[in-house]
LOFI-998790 format. One record per residue: residue number from 1; x, z, y of N, C-alpha, C, O in turn. Coordinates in steps of 0.1 Angstrom, whole numbers, plus 5000, padded with zeros to 4 digits. Layout:
! residues N
<atom vextor="NUM" n_c1="X" n_c3="Z" n_c2="Y" ca_c1="X" ca_c3="Z" ca_c2="Y" c_c1="X" c_c3="Z" c_c2="Y" o_c1="X" o_c3="Z" o_c2="Y"/>
...
END
This chain:
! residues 110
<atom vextor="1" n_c1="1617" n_c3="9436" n_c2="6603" ca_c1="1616" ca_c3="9437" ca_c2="6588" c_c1="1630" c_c3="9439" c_c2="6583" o_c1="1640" o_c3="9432" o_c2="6586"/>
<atom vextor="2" n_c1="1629" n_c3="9448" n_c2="6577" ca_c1="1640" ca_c3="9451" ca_c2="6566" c_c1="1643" c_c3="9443" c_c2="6554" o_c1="1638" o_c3="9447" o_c2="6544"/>
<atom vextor="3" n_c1="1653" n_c3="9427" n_c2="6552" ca_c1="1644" ca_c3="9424" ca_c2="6540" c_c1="1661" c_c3="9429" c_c2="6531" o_c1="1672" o_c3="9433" o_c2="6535"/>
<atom vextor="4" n_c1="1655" n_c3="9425" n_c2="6520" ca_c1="1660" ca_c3="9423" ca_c2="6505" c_c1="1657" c_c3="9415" c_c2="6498" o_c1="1656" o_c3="9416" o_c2="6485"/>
<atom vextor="5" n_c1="1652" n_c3="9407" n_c2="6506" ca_c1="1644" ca_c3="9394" ca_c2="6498" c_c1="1655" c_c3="9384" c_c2="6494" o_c1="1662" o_c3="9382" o_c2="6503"/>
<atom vextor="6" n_c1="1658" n_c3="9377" n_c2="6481" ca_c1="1667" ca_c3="9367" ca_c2="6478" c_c1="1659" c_c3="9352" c_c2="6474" o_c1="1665" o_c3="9342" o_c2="6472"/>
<atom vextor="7" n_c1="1645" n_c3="9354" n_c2="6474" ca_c1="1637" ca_c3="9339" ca_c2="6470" c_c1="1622" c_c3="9339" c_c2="6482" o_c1="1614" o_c3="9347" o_c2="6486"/>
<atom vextor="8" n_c1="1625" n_c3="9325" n_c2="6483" ca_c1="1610" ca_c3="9325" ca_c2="6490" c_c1="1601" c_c3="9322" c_c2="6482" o_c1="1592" o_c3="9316" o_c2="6488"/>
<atom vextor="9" n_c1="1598" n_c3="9323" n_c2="6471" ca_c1="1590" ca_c3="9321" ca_c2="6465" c_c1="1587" c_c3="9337" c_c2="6450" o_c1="1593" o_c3="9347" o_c2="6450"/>
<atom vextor="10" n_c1="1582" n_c3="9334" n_c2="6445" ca_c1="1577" ca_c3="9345" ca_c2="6432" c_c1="1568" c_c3="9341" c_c2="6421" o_c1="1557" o_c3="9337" o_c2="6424"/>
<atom vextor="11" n_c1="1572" n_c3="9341" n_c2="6410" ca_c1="1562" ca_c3="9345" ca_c2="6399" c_c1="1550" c_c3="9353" c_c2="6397" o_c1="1551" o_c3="9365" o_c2="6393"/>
<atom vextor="12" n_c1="1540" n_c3="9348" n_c2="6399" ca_c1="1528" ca_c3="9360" ca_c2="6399" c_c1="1519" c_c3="9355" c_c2="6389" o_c1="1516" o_c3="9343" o_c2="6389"/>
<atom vextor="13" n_c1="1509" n_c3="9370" n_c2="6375" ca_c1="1502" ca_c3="9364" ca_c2="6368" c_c1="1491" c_c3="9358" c_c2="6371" o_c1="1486" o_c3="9364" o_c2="6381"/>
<atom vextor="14" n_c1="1481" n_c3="9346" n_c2="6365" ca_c1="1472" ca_c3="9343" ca_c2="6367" c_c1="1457" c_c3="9345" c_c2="6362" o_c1="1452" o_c3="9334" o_c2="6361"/>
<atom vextor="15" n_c1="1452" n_c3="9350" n_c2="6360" ca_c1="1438" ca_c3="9350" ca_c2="6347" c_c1="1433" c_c3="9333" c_c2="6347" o_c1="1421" o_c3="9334" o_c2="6351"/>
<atom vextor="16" n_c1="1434" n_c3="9326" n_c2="6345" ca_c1="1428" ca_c3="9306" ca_c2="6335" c_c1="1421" c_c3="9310" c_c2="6327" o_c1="1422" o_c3="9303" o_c2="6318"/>
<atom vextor="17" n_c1="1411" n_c3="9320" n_c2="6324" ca_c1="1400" ca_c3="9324" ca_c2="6316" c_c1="1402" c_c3="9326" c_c2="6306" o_c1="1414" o_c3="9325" o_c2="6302"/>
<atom vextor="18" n_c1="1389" n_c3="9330" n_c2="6292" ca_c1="1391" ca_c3="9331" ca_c2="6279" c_c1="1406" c_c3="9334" c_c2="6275" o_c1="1414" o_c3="9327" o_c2="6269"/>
<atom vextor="19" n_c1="1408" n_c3="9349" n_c2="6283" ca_c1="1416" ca_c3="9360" ca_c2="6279" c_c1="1428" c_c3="9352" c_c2="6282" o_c1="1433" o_c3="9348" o_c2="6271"/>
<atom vextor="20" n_c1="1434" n_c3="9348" n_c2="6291" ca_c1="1447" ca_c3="9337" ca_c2="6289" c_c1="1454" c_c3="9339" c_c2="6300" o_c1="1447" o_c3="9336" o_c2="6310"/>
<atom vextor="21" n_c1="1466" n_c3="9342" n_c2="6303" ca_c1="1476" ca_c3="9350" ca_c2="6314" c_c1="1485" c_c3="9332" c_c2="6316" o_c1="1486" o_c3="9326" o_c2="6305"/>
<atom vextor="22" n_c1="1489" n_c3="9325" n_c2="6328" ca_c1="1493" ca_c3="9318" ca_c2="6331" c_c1="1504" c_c3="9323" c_c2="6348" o_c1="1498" o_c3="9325" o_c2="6359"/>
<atom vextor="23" n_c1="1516" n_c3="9323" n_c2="6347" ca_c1="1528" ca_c3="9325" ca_c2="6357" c_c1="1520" c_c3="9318" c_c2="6367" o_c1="1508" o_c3="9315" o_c2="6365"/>
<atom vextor="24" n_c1="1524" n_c3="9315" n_c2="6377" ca_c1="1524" ca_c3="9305" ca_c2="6389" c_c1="1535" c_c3="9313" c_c2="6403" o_c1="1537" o_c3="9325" o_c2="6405"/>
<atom vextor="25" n_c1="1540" n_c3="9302" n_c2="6409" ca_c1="1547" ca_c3="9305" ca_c2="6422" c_c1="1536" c_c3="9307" c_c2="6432" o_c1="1526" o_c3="9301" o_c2="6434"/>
<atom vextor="26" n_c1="1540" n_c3="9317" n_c2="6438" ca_c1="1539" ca_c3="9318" ca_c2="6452" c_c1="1544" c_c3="9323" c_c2="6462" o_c1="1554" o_c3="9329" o_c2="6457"/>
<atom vextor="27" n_c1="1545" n_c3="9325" n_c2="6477" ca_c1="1553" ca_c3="9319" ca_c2="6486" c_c1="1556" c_c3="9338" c_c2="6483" o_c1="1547" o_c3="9344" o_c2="6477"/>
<atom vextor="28" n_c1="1563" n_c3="9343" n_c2="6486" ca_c1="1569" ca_c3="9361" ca_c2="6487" c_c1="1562" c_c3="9363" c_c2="6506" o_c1="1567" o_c3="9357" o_c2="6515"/>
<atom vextor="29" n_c1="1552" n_c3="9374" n_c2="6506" ca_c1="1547" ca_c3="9373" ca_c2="6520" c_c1="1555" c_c3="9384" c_c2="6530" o_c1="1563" o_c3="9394" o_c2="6528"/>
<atom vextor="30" n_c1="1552" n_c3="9378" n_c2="6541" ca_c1="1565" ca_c3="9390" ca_c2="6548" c_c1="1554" c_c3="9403" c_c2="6554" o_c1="1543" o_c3="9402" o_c2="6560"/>
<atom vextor="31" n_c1="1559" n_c3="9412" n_c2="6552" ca_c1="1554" ca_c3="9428" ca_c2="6555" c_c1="1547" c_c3="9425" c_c2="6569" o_c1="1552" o_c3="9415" o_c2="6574"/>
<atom vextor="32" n_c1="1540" n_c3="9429" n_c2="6574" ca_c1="1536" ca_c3="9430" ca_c2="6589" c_c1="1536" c_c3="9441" c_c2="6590" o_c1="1540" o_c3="9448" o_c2="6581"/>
<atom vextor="33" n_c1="1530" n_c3="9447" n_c2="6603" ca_c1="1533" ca_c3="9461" ca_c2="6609" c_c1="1525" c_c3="9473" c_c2="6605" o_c1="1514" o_c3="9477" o_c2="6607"/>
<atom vextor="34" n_c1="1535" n_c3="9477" n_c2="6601" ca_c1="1528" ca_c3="9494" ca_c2="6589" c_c1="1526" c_c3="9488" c_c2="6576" o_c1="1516" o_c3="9493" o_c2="6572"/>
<atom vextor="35" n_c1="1530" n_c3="9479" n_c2="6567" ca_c1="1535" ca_c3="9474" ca_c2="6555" c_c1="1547" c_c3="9473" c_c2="6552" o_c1="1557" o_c3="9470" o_c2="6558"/>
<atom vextor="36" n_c1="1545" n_c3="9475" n_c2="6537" ca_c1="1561" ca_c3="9471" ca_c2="6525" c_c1="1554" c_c3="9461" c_c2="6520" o_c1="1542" o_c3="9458" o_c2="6521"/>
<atom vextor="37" n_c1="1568" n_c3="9456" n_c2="6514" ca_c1="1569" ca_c3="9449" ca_c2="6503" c_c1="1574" c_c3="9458" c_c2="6491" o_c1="1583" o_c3="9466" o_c2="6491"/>
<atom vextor="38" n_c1="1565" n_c3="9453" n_c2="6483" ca_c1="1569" ca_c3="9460" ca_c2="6471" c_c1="1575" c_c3="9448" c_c2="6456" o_c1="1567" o_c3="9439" o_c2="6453"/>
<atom vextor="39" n_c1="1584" n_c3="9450" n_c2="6452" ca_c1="1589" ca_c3="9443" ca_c2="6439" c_c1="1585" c_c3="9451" c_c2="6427" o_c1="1592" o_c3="9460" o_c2="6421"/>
<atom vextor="40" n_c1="1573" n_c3="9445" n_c2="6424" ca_c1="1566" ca_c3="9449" ca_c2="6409" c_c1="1577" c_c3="9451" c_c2="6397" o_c1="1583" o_c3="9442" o_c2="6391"/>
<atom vextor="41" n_c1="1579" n_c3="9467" n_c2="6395" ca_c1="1582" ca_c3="9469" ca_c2="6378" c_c1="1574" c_c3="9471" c_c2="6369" o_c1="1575" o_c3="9467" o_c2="6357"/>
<atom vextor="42" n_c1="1564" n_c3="9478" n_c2="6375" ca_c1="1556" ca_c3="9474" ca_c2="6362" c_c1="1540" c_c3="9477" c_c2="6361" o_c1="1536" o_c3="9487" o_c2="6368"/>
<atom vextor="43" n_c1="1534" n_c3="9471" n_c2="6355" ca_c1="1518" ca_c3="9468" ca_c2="6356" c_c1="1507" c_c3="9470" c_c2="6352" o_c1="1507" o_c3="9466" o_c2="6340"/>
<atom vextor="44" n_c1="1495" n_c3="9476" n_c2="6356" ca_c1="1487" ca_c3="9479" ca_c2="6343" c_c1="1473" c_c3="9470" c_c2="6348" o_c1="1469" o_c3="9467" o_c2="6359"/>
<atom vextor="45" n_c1="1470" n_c3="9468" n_c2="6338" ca_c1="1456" ca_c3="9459" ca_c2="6336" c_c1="1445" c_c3="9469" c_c2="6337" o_c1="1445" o_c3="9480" o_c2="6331"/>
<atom vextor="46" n_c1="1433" n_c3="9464" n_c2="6347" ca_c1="1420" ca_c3="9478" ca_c2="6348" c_c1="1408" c_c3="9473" c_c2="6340" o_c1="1405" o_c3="9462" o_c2="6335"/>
<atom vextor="47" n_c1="1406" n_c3="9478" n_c2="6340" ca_c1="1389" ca_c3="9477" ca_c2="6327" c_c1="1379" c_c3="9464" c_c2="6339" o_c1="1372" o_c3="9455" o_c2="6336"/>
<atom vextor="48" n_c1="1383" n_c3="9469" n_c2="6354" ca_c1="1375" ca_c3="9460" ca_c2="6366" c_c1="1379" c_c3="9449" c_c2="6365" o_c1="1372" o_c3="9441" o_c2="6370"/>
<atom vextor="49" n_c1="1392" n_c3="9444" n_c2="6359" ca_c1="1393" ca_c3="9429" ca_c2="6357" c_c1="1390" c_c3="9422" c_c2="6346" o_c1="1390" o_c3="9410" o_c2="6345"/>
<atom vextor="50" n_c1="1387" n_c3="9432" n_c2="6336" ca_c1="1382" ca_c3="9424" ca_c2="6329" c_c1="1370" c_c3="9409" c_c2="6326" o_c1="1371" o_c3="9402" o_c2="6316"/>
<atom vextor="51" n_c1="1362" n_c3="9408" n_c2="6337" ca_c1="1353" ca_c3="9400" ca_c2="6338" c_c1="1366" c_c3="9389" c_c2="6345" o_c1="1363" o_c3="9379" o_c2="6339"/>
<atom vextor="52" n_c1="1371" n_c3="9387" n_c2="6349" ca_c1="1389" ca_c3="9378" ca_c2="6357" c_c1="1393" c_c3="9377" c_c2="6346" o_c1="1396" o_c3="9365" o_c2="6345"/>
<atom vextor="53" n_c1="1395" n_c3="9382" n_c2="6338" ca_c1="1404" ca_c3="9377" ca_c2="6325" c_c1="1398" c_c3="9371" c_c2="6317" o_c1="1405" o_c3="9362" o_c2="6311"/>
<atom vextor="54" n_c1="1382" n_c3="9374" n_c2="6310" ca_c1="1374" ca_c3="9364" ca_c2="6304" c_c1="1372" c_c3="9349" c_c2="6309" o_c1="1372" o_c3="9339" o_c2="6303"/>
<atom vextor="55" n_c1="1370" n_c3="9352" n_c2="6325" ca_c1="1368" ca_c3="9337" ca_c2="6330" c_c1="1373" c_c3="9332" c_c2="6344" o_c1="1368" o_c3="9324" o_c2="6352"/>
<atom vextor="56" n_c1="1383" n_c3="9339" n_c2="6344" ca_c1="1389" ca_c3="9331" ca_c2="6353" c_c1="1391" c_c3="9337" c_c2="6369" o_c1="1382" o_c3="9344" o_c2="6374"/>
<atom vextor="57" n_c1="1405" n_c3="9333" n_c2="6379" ca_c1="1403" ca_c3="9341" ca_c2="6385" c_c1="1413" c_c3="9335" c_c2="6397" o_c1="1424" o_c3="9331" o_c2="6393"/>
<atom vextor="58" n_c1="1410" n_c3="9334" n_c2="6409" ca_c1="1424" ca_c3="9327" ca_c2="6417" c_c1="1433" c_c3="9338" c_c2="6422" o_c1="1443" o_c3="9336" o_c2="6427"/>
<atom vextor="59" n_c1="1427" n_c3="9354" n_c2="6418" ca_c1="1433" ca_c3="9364" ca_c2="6428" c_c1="1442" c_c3="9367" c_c2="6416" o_c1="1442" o_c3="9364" o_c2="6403"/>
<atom vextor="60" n_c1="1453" n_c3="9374" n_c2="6424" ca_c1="1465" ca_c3="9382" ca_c2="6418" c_c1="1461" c_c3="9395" c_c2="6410" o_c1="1459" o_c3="9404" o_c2="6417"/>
<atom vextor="61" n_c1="1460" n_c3="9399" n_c2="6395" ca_c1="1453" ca_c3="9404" ca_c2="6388" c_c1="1467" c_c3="9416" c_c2="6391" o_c1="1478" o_c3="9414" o_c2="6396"/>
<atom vextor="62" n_c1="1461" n_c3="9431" n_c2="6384" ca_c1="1470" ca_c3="9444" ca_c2="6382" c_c1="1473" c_c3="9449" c_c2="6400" o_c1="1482" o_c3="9446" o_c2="6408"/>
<atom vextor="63" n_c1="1462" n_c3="9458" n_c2="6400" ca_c1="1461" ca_c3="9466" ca_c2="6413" c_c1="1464" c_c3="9479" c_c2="6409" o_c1="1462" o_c3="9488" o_c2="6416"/>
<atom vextor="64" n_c1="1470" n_c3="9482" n_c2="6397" ca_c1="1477" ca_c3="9496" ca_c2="6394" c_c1="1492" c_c3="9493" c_c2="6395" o_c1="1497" o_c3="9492" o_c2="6383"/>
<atom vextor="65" n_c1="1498" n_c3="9492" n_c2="6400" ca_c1="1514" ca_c3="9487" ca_c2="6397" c_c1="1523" c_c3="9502" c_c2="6406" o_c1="1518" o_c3="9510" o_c2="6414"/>
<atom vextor="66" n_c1="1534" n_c3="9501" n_c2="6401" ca_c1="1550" ca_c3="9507" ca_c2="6406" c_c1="1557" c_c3="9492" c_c2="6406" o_c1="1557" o_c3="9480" o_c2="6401"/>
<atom vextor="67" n_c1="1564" n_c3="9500" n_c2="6417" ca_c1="1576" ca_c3="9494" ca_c2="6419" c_c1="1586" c_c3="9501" c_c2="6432" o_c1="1586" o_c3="9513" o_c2="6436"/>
<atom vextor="68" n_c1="1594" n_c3="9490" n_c2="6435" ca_c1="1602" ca_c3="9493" ca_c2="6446" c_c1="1601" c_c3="9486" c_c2="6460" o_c1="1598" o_c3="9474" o_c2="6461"/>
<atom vextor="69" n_c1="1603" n_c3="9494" n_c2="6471" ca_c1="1602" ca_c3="9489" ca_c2="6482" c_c1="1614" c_c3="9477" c_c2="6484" o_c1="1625" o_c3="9481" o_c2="6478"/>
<atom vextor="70" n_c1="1614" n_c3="9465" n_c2="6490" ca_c1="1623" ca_c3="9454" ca_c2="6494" c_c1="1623" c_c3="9450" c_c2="6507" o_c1="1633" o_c3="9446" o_c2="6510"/>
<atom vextor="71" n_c1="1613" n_c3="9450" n_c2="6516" ca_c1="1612" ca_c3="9448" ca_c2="6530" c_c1="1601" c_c3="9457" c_c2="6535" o_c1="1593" o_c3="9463" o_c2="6527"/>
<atom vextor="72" n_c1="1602" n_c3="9460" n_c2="6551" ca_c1="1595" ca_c3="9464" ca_c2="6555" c_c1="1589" c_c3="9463" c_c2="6569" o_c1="1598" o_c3="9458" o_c2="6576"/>
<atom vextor="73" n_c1="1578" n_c3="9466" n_c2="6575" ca_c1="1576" ca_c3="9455" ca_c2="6585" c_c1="1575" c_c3="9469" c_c2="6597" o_c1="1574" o_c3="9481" o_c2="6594"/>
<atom vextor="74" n_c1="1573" n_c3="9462" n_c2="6612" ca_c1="1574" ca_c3="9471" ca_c2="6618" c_c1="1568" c_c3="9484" c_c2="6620" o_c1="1557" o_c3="9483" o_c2="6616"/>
<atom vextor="75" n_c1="1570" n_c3="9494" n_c2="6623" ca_c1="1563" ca_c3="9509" ca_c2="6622" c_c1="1563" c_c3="9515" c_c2="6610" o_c1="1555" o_c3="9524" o_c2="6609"/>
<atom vextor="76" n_c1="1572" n_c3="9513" n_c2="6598" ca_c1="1572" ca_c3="9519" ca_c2="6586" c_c1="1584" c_c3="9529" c_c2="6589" o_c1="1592" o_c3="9528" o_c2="6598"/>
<atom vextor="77" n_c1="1583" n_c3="9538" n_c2="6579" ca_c1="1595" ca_c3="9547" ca_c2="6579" c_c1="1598" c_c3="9549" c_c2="6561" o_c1="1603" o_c3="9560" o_c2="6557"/>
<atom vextor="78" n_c1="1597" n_c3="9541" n_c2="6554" ca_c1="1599" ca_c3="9540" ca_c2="6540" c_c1="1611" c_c3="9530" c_c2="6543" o_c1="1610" o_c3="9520" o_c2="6550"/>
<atom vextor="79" n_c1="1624" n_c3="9536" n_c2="6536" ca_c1="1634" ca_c3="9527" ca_c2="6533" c_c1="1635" c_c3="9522" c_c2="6525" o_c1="1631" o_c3="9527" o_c2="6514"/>
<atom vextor="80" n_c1="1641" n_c3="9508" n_c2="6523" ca_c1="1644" ca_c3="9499" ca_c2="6511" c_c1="1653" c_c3="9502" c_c2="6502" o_c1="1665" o_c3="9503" o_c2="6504"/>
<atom vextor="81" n_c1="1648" n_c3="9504" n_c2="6491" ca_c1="1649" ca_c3="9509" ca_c2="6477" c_c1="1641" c_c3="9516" c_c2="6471" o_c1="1640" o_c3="9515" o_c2="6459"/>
<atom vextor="82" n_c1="1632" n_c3="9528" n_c2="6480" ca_c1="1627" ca_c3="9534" ca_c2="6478" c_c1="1618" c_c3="9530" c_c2="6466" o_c1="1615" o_c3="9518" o_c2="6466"/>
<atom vextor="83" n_c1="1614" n_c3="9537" n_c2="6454" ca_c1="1609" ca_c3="9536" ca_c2="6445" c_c1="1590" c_c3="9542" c_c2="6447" o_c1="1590" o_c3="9553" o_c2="6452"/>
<atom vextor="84" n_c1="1578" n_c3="9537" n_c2="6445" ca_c1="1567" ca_c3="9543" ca_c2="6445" c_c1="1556" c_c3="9532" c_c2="6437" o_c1="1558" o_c3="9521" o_c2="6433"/>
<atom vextor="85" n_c1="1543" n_c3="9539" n_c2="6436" ca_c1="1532" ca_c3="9535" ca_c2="6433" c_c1="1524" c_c3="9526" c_c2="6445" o_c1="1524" o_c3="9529" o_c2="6457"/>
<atom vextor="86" n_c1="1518" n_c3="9517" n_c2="6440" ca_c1="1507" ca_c3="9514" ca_c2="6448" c_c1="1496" c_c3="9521" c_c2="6448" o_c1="1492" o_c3="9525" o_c2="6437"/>
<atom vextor="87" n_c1="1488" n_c3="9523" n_c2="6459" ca_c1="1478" ca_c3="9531" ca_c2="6464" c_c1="1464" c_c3="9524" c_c2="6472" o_c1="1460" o_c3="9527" o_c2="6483"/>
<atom vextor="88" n_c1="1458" n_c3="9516" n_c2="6465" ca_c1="1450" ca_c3="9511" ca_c2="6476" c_c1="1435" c_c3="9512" c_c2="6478" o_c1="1427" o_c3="9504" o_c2="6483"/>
<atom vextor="89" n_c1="1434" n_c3="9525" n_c2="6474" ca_c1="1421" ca_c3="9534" ca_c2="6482" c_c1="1424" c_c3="9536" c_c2="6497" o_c1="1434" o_c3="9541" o_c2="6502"/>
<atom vextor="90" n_c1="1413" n_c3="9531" n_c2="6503" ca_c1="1411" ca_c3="9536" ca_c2="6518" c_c1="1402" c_c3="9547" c_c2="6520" o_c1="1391" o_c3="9547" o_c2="6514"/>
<atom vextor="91" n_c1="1406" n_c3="9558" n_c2="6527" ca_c1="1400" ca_c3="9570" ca_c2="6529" c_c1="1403" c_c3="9576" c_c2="6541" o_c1="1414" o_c3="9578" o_c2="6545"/>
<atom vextor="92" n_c1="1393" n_c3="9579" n_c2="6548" ca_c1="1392" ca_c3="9587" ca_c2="6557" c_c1="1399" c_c3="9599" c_c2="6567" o_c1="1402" o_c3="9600" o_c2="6578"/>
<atom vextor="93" n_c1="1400" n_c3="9610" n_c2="6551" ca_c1="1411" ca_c3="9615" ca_c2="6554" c_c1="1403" c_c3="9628" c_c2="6560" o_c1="1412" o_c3="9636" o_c2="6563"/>
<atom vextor="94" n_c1="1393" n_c3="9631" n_c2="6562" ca_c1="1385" ca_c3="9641" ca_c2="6572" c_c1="1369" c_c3="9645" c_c2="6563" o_c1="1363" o_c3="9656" o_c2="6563"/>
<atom vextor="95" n_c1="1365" n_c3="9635" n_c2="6558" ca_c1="1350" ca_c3="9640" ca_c2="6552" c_c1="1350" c_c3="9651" c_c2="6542" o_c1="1360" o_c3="9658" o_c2="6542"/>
<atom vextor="96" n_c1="1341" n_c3="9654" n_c2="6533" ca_c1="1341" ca_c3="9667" ca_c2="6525" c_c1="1351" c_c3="9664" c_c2="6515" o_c1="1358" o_c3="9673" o_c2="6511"/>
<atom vextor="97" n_c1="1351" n_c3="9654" n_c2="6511" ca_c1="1357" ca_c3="9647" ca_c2="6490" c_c1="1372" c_c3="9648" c_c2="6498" o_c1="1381" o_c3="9655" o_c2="6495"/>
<atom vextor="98" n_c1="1371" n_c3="9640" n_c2="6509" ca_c1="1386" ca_c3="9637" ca_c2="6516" c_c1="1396" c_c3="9651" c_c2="6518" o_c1="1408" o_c3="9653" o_c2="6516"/>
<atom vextor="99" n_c1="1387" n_c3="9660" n_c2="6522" ca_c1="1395" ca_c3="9676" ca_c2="6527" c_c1="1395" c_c3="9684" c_c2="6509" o_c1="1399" o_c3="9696" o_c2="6507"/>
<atom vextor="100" n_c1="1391" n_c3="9677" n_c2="6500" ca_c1="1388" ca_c3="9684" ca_c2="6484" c_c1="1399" c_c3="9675" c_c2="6479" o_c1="1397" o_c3="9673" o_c2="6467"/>
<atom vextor="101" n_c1="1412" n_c3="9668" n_c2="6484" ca_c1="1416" ca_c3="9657" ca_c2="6476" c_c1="1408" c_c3="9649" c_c2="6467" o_c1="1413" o_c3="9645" o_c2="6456"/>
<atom vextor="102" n_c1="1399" n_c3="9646" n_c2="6470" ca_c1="1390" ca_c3="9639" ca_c2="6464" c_c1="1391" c_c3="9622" c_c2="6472" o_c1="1382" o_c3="9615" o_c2="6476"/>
<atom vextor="103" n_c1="1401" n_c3="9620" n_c2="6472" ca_c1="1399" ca_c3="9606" ca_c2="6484" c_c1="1396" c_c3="9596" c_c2="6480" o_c1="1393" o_c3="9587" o_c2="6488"/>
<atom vextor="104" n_c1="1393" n_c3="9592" n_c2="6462" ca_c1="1389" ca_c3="9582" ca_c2="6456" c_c1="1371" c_c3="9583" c_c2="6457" o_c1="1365" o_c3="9573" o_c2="6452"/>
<atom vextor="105" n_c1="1364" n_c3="9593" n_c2="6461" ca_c1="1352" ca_c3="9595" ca_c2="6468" c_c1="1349" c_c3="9596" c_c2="6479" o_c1="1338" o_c3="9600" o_c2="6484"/>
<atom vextor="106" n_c1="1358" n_c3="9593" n_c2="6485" ca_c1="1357" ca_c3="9592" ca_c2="6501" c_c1="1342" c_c3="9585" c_c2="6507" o_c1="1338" o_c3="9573" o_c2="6505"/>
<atom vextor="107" n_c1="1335" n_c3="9596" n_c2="6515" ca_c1="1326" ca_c3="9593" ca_c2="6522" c_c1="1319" c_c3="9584" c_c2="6534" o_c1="1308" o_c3="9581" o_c2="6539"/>
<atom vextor="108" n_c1="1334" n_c3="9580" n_c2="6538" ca_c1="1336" ca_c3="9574" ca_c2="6551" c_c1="1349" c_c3="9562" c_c2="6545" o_c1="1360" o_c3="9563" o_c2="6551"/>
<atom vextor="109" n_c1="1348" n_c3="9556" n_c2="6537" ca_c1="1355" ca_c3="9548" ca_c2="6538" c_c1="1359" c_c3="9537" c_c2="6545" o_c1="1349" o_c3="9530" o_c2="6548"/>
<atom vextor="110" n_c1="1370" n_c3="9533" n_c2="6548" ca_c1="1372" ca_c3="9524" ca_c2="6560" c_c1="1379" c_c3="9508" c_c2="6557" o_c1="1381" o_c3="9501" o_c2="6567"/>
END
């Protein structure tokens, strides 16, 4: 691992229900192999959490985010600083939608 990590710990938002965003610590996890870490700049809220933010939620809310790479775990070839989006459609990569750039319809998802 590559780190740039300076805290073991992190600020991450919460959904506490009846529309209400609450900070909490948690521990900063280390990359494993063919993973980054990424340090969130910035966030967007999806229409799918909505039902998490009415009432409540233990998971980490805002699966559209940018940011920057800070560590990286073995088998990656992204360097630390590197700037990008998160991406977390799994796809195939071979089916009809997949060979159409279509990979958010991916047939064979994995």
């Amino acid at each position: 691992m590559t780190p740039r990590v300076t805290s073991a710990t992190m600020r991450v938002p919460q959904f506490v229900g009846r529309g209400t965003i609450q900070f909490v610590e948690k521990p900063v996890p280390e990359p494993g192999p063919g993973q980054l870490l990424i340090q969130i700049k910035a966030n967007a809220l999806c229409g799918s959490e909505r039902r998490q933010w009415q009432h409540g939620s233990t998971v980490t809310p805002g699966h559209e985010a940018a940011g920057v790479v800070i560590a990286t775990g073995p088998g990656t070839h992204t360097p630390v600083g590197t700037p990008g989006v998160i991406f977390l459609m799994d796809f195939c990569g071979t089916c009809r939608s997949c060979r159409l750039g279509l990979t958010n319809q991916c047939l064979r998802k994995q």
